[in-house]
Residue frames as qw, qx, qy, qz and C-alpha x, y, z in Angstrom:
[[0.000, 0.890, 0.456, 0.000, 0.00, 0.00, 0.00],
 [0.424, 0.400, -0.163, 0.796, 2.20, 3.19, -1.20],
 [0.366, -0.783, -0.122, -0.488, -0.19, 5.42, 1.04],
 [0.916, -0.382, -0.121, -0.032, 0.57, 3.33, 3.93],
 [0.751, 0.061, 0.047, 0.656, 4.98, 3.74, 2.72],
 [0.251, 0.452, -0.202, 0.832, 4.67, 7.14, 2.61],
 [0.448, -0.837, -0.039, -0.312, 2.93, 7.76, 5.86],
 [0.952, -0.137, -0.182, 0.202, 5.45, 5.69, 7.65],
 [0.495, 0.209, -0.236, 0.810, 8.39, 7.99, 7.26],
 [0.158, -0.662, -0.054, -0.730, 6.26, 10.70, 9.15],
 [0.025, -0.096, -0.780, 0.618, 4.95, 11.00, 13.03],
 [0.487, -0.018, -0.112, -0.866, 1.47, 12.12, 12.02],
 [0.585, 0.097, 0.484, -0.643, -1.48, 10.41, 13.41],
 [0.164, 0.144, -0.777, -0.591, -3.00, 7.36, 11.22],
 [0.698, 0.107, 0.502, -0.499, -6.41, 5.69, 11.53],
 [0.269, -0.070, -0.908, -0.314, -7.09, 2.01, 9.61],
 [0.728, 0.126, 0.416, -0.531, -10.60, 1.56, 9.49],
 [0.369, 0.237, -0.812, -0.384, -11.47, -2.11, 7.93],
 [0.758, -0.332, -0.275, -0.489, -13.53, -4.81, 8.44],
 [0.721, -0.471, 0.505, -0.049, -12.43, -7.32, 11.88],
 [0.818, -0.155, 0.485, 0.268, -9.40, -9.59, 10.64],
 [0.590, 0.780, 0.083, 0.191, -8.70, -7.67, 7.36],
 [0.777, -0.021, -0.211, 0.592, -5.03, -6.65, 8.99],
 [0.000, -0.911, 0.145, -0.387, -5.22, -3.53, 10.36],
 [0.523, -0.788, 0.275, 0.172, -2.80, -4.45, 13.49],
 [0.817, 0.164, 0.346, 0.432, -0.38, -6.28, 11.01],
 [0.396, 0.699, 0.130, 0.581, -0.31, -3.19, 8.52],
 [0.288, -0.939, 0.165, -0.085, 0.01, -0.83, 12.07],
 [0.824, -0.225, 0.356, 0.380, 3.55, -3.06, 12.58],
 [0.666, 0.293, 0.276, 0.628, 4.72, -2.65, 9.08],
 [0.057, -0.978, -0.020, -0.199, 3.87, 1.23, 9.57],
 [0.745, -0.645, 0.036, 0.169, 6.21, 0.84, 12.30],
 [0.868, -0.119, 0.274, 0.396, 8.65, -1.20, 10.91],
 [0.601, 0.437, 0.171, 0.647, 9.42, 1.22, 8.03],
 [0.055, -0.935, -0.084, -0.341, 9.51, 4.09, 9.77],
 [0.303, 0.586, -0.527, 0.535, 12.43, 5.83, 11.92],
 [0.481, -0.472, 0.565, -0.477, 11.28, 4.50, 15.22],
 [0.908, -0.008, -0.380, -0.174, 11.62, 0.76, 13.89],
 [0.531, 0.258, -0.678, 0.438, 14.13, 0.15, 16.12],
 [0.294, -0.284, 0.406, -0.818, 11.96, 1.80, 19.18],
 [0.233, 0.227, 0.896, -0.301, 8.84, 0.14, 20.95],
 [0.447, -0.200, -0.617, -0.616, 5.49, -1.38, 19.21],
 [0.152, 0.298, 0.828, -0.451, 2.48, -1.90, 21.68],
 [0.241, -0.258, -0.600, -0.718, -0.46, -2.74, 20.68],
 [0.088, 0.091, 0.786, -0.605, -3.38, -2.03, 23.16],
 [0.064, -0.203, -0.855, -0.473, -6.88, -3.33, 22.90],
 [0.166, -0.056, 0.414, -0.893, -9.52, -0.97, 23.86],
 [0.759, -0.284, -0.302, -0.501, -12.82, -3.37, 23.50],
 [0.789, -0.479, -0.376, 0.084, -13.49, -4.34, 27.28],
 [0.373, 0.387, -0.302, 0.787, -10.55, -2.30, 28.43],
 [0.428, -0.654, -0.472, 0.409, -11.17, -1.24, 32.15],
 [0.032, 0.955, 0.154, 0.252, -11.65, 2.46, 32.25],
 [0.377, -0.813, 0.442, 0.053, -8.33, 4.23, 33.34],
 [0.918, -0.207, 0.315, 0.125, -6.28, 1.08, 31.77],
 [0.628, 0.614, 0.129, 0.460, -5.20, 3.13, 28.59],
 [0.050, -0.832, 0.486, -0.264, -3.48, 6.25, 31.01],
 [0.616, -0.608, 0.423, 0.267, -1.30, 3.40, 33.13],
 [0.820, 0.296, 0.373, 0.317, -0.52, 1.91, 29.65],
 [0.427, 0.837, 0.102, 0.326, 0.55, 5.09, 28.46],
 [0.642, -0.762, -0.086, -0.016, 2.18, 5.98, 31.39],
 [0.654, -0.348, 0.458, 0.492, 5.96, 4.53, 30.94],
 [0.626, 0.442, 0.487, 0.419, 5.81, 5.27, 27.07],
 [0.035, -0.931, -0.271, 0.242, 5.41, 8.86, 27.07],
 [0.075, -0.935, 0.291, 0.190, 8.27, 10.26, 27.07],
 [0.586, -0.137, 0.664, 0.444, 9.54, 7.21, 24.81],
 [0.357, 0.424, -0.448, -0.701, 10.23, 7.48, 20.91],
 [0.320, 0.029, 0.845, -0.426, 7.68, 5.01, 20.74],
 [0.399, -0.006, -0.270, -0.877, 4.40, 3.48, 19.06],
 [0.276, 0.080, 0.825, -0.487, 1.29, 2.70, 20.15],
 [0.281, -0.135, -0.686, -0.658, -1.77, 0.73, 18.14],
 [0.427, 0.176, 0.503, -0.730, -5.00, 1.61, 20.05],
 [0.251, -0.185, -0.827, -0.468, -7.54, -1.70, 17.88],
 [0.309, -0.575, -0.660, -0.373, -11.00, -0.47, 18.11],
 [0.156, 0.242, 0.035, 0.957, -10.84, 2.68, 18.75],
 [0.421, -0.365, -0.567, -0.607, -14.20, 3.05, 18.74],
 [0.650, -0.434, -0.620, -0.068, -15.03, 1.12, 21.90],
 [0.302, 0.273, -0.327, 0.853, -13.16, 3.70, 24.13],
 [0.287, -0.610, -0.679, 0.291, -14.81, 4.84, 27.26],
 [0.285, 0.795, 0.345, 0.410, -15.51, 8.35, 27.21],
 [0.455, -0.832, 0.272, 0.161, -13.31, 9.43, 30.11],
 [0.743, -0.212, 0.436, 0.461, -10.61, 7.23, 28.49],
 [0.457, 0.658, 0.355, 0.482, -11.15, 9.56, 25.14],
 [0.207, -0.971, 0.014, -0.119, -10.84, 12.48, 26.91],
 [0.832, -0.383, 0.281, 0.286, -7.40, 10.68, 28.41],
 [0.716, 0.337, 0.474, 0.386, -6.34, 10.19, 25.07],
 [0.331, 0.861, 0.271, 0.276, -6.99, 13.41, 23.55],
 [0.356, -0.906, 0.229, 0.022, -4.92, 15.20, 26.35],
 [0.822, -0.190, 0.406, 0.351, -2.45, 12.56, 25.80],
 [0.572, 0.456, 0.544, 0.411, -2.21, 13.67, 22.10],
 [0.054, 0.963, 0.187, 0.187, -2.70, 17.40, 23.01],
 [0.635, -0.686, 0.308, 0.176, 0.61, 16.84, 25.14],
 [0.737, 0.186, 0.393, 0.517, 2.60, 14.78, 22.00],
 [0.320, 0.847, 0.274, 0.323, 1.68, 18.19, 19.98],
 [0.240, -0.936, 0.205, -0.158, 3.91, 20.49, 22.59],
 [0.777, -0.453, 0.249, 0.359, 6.23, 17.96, 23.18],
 [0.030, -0.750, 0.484, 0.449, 9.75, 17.60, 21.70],
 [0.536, 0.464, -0.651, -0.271, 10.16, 15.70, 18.20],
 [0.332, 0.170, -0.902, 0.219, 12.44, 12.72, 20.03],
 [0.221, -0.050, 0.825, -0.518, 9.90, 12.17, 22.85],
 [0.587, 0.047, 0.089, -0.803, 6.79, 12.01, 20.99],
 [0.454, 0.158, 0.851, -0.210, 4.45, 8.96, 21.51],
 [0.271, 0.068, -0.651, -0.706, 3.07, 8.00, 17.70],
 [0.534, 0.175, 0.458, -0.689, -0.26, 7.13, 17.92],
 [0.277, 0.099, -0.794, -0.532, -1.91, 4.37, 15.29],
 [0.523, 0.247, 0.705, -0.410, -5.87, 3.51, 15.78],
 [0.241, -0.082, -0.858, -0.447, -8.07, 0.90, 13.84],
 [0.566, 0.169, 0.474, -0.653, -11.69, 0.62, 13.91],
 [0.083, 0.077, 0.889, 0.444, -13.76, -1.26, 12.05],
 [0.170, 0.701, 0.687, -0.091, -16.89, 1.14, 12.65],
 [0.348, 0.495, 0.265, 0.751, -17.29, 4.36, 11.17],
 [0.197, -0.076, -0.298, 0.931, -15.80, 7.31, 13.32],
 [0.187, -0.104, -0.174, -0.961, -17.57, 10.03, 11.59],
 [0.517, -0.517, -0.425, -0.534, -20.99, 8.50, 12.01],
 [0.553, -0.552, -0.583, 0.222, -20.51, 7.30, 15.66],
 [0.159, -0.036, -0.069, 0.984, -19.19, 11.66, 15.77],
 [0.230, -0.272, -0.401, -0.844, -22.67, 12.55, 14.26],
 [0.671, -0.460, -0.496, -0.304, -24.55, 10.26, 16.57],
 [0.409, -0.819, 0.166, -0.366, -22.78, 11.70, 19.78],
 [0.965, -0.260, 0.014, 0.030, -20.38, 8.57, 20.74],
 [0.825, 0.126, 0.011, 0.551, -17.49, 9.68, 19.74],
 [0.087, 0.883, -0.020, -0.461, -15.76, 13.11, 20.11],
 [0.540, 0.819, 0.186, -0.051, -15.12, 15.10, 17.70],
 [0.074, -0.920, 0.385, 0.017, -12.10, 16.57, 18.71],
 [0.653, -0.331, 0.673, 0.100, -10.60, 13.32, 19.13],
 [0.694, 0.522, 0.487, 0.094, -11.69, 11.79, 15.92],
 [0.535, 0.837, -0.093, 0.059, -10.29, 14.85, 13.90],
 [0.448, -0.726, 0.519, 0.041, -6.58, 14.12, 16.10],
 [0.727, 0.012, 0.684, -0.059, -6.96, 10.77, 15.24],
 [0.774, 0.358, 0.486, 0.191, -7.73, 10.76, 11.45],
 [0.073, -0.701, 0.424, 0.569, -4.78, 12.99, 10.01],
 [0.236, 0.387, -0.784, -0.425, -4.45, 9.85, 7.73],
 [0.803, -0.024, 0.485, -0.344, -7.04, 7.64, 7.16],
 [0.135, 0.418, -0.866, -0.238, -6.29, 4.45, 5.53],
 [0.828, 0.082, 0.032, -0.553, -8.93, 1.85, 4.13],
 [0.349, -0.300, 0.887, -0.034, -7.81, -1.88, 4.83],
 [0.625, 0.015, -0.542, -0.561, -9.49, -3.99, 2.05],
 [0.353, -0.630, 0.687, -0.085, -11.10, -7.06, 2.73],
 [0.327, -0.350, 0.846, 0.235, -9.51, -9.94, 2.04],
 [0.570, 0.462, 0.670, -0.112, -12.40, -10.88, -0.61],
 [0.396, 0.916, 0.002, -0.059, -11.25, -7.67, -2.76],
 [0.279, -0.675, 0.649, 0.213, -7.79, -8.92, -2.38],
 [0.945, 0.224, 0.193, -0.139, -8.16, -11.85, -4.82],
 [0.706, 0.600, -0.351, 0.135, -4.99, -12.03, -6.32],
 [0.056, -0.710, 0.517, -0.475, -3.13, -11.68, -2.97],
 [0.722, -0.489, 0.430, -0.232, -3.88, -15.05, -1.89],
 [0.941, 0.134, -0.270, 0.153, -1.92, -17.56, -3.19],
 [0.332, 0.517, -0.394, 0.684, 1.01, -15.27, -2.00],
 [0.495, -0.509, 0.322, -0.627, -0.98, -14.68, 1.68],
 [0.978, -0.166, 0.044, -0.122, -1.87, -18.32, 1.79],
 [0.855, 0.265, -0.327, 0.301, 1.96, -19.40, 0.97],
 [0.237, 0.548, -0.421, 0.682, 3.30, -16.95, 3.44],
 [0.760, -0.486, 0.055, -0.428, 0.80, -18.22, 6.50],
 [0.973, 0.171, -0.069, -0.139, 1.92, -21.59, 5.57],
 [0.679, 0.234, -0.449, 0.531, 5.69, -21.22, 5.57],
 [0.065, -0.610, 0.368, -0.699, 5.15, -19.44, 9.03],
 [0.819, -0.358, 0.046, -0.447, 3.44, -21.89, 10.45],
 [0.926, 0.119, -0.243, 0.262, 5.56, -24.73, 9.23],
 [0.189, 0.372, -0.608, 0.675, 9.07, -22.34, 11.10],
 [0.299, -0.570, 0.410, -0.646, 6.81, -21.77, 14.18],
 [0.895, -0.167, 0.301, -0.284, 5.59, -26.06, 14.45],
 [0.265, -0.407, 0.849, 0.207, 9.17, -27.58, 12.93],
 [0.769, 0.331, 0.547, -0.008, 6.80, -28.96, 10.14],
 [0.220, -0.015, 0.564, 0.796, 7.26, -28.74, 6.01],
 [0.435, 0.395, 0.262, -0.765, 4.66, -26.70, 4.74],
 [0.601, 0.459, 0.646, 0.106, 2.22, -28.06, 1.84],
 [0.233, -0.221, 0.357, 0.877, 1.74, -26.77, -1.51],
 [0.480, 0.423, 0.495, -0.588, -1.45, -26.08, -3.26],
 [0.298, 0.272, 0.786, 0.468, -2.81, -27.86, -6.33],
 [0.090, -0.046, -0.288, -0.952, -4.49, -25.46, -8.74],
 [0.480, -0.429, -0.559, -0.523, -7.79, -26.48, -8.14],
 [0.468, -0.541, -0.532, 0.452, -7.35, -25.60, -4.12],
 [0.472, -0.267, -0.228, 0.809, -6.37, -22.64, -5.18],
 [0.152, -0.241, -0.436, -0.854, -8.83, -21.58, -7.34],
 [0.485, -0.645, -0.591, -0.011, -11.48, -22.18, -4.13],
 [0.516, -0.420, -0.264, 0.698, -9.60, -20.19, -2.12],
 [0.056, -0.134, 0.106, 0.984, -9.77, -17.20, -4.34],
 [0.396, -0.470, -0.448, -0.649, -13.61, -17.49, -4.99],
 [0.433, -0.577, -0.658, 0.218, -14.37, -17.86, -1.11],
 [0.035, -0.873, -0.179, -0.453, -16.02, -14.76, 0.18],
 [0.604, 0.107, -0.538, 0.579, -13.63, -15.25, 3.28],
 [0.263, -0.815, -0.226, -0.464, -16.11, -13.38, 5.91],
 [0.687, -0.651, 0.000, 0.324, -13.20, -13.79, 8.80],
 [0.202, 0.939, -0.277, 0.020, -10.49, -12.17, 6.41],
 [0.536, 0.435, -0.710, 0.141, -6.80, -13.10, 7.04],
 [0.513, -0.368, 0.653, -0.419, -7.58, -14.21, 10.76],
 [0.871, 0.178, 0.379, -0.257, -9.84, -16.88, 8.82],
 [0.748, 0.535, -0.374, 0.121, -6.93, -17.51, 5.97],
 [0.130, 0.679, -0.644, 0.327, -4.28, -17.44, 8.40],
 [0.571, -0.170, 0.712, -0.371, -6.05, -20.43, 10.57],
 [0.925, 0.282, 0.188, -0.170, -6.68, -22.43, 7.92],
 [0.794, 0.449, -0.393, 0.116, -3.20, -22.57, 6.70],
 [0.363, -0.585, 0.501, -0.524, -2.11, -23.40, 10.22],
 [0.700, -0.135, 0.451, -0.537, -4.36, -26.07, 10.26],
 [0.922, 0.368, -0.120, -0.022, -3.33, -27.50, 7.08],
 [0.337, 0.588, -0.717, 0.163, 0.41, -27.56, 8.06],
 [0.435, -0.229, 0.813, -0.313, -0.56, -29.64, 11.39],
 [0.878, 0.128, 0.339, -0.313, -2.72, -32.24, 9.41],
 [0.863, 0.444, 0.194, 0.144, -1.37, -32.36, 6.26],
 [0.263, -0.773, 0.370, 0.443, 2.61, -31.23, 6.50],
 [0.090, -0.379, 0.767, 0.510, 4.78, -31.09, 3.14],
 [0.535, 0.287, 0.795, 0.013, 1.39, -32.62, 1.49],
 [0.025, 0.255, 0.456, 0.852, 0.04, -31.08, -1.79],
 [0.301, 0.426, 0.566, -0.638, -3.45, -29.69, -0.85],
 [0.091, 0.176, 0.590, 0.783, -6.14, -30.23, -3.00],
 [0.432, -0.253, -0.204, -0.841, -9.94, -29.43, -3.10],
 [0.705, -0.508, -0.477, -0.129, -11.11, -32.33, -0.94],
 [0.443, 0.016, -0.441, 0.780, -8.52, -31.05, 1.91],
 [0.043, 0.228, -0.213, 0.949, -10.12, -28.12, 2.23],
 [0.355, 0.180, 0.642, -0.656, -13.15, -27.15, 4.76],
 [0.302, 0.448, 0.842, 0.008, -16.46, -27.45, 3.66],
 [0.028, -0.825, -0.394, 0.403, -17.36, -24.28, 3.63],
 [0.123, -0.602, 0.444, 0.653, -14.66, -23.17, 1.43],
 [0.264, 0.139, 0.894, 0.333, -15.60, -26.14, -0.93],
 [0.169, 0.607, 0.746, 0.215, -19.38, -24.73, -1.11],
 [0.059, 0.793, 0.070, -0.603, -18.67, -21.42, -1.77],
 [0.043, -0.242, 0.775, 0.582, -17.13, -22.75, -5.04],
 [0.101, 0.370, 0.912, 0.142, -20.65, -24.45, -6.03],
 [0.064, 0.762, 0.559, -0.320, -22.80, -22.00, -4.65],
 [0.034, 0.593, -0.253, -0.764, -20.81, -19.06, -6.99],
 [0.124, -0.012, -0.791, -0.598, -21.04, -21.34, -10.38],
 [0.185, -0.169, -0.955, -0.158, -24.62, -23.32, -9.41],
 [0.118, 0.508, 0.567, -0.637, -27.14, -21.42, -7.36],
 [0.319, 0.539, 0.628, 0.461, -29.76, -20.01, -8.36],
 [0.077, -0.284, 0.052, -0.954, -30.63, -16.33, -8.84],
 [0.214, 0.234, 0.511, -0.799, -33.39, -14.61, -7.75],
 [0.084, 0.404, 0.777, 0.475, -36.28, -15.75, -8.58],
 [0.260, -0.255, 0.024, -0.931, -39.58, -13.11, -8.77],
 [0.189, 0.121, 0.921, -0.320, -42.11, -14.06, -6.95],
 [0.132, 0.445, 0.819, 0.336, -45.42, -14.56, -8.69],
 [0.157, -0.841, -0.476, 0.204, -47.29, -11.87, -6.73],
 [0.280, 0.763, -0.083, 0.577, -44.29, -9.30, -7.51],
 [0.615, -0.215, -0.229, 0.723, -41.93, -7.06, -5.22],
 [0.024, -0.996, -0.075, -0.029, -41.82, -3.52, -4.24],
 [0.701, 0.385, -0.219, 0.559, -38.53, -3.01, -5.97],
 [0.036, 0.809, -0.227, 0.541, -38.35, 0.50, -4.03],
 [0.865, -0.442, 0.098, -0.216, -39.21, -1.30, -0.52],
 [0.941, -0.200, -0.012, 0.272, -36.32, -4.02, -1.40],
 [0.538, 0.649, -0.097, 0.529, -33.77, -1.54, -2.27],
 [0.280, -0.748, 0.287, -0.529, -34.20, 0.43, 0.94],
 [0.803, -0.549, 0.211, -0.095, -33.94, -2.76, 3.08],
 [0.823, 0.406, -0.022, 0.396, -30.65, -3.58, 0.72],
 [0.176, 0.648, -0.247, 0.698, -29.13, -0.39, 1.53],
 [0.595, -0.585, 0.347, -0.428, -29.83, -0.68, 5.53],
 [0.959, -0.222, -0.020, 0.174, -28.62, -4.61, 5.71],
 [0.572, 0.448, -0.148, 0.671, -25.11, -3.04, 3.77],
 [0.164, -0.712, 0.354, -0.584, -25.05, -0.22, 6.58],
 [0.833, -0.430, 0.047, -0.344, -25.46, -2.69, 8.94],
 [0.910, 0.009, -0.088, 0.405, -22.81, -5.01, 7.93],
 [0.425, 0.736, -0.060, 0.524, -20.57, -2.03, 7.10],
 [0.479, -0.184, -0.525, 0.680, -20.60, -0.98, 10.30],
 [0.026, -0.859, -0.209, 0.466, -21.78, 2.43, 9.39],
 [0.137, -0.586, 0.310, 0.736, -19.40, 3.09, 6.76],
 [0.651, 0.529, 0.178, -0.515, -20.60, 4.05, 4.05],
 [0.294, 0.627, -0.649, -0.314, -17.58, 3.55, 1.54],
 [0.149, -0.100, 0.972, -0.155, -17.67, -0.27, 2.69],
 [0.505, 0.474, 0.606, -0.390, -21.91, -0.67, 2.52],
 [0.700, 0.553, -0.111, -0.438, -21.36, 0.52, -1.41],
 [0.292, 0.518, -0.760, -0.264, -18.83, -1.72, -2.17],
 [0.281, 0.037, 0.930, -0.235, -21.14, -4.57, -0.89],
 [0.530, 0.668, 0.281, -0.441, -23.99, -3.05, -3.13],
 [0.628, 0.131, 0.351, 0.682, -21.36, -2.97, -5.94],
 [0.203, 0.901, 0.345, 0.168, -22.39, 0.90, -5.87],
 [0.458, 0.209, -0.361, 0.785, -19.91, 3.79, -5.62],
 [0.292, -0.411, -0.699, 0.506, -20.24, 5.77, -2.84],
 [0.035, 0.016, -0.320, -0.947, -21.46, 8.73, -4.67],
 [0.541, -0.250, -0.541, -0.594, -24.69, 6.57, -5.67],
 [0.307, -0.158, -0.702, 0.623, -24.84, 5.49, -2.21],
 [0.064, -0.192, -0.342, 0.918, -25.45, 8.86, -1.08],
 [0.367, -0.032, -0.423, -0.828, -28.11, 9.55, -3.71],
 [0.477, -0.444, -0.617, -0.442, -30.27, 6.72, -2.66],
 [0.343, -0.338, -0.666, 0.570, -29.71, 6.91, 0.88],
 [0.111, 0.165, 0.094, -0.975, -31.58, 10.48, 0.06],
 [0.325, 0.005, -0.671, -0.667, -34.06, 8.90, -2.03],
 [0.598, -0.402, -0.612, -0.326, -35.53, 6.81, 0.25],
 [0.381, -0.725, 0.075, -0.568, -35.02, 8.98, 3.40],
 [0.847, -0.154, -0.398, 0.317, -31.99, 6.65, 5.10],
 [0.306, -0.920, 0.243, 0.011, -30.49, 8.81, 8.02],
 [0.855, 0.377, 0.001, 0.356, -27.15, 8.77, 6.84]]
């Protein structure tokens, strides 16, 4: 991701919003890694369930290191602990260069709306997204897995002293039509799972789950929609189309059109059309 290479050399503030398992802590690392503080500390702290007050002790010793810190799911912050944060961040701004604490948060709901709908502050949120950065996932990444899958696979095999497998063209063509709805968490355990069963084997299409198998059928063999005899209130199904996609999306919108296969432009348009608070 060049976006991603040139923030890296900077100190400026990044947000990854993406869907759960799509790699935002992974890509916060490589941020890291290429950047002058690779040689400094990486902590990654998880703020869903987080005890109020747990994100100032965490911060606490770092301060006044050249340091970075990935704050995953952002979002879920208490609202004293945002306030924390912000001061934290209002402090980095005054400090000196060498002491400042980088900051890197991932959500996987959309700031701006949970800003509009009072959950989030503002101030924070605009601190926070100097650089935002959209994490595909791993379903719009289709070329990237044979390479993702081979690179699980030879990690797994160093980290369990096995030989990793290899994949027969007709595993690997499943693999790139599954809709993968866990992302790499859900690629990265399955080629885990094939080095411990099947080490140094080839892998073909019966190997793999089930689920992976009938997502290959159901893309070629299902059937469409069918109308139903009585008809459809096209307008009706559109609107509840456009609310399931917010729903999944999280809120974001840019994510709810690319599940519609709409840009987010037309989005906006119908979300006016049929009077979606938005």
């Amino acid at each position: 991701m060049n976006a991603a290479r040139m923030v890296a050399a900077t100190d400026v503030s990044v947000l990854l919003l993406g869907e759960p398992g799509s790699g935002k802590s992974s890509l916060a690392r490589d941020i890291h890694t290429a950047s002058p503080r690779r040689k400094d500390r990486f902590l990654e702290f998880a703020c869903t369930g987080a005890p109020e007050g747990d994100l100032a002790a965490c911060v606490a010793g770092m301060e006044a290191q050249r340091a970075t810190l990935y704050l995953s799911e952002v979002s879920e912050l208490a609202t004293n602990d945002q306030a924390r944060l912000l001061n934290l961040l209002a402090r980095q701004d005054s400090a000196a260069r060498s002491a400042q604490l980088r900051i890197i948060a991932g959500s996987t709901r959309d700031l701006n709306a949970l800003v509009q709908e009072g959950r989030f502050r503002r101030d924070l949120y605009q601190r926070l997204c100097v650089v935002p950065l959209e994490v595909a996932p791993l379903r719009e990444r289709v070329l990237d897995i044979p390479l993702l899958t081979e690179h699980f696979m030879v990690l797994a095999a160093s980290r369990h002293g096995l030989d990793a497998p290899s994949l027969k063209a007709g595993a690997e063509r499943l693999l790139r039509r599954y809709h993968w709805p866990g992302n790499l968490r859900e690629l990265g355990n399955l080629c885990e799972r094939l080095v411990i069963l099947l080490p140094g084997a080839e892998i073909g299409p019966e190997n793999l789950p089930r689920e992976v198998r009938r997502g290959d059928v159901s893309a070629e063999t299902a059937p469409g929609f069918e109308l139903p005899p009585q008809g459809i209130d096209l307008n009706s199904l559109e609107a509840e189309l456009i609310r399931q996609a917010l729903s999944l999306a999280g809120g974001n919108k840019s994510r709810a059109a690319r599940l519609l296969g709409l840009t987010r432009d037309t989005l906006l348009y119908r979300l006016q059309k049929h009077l979606i608070p938005g």
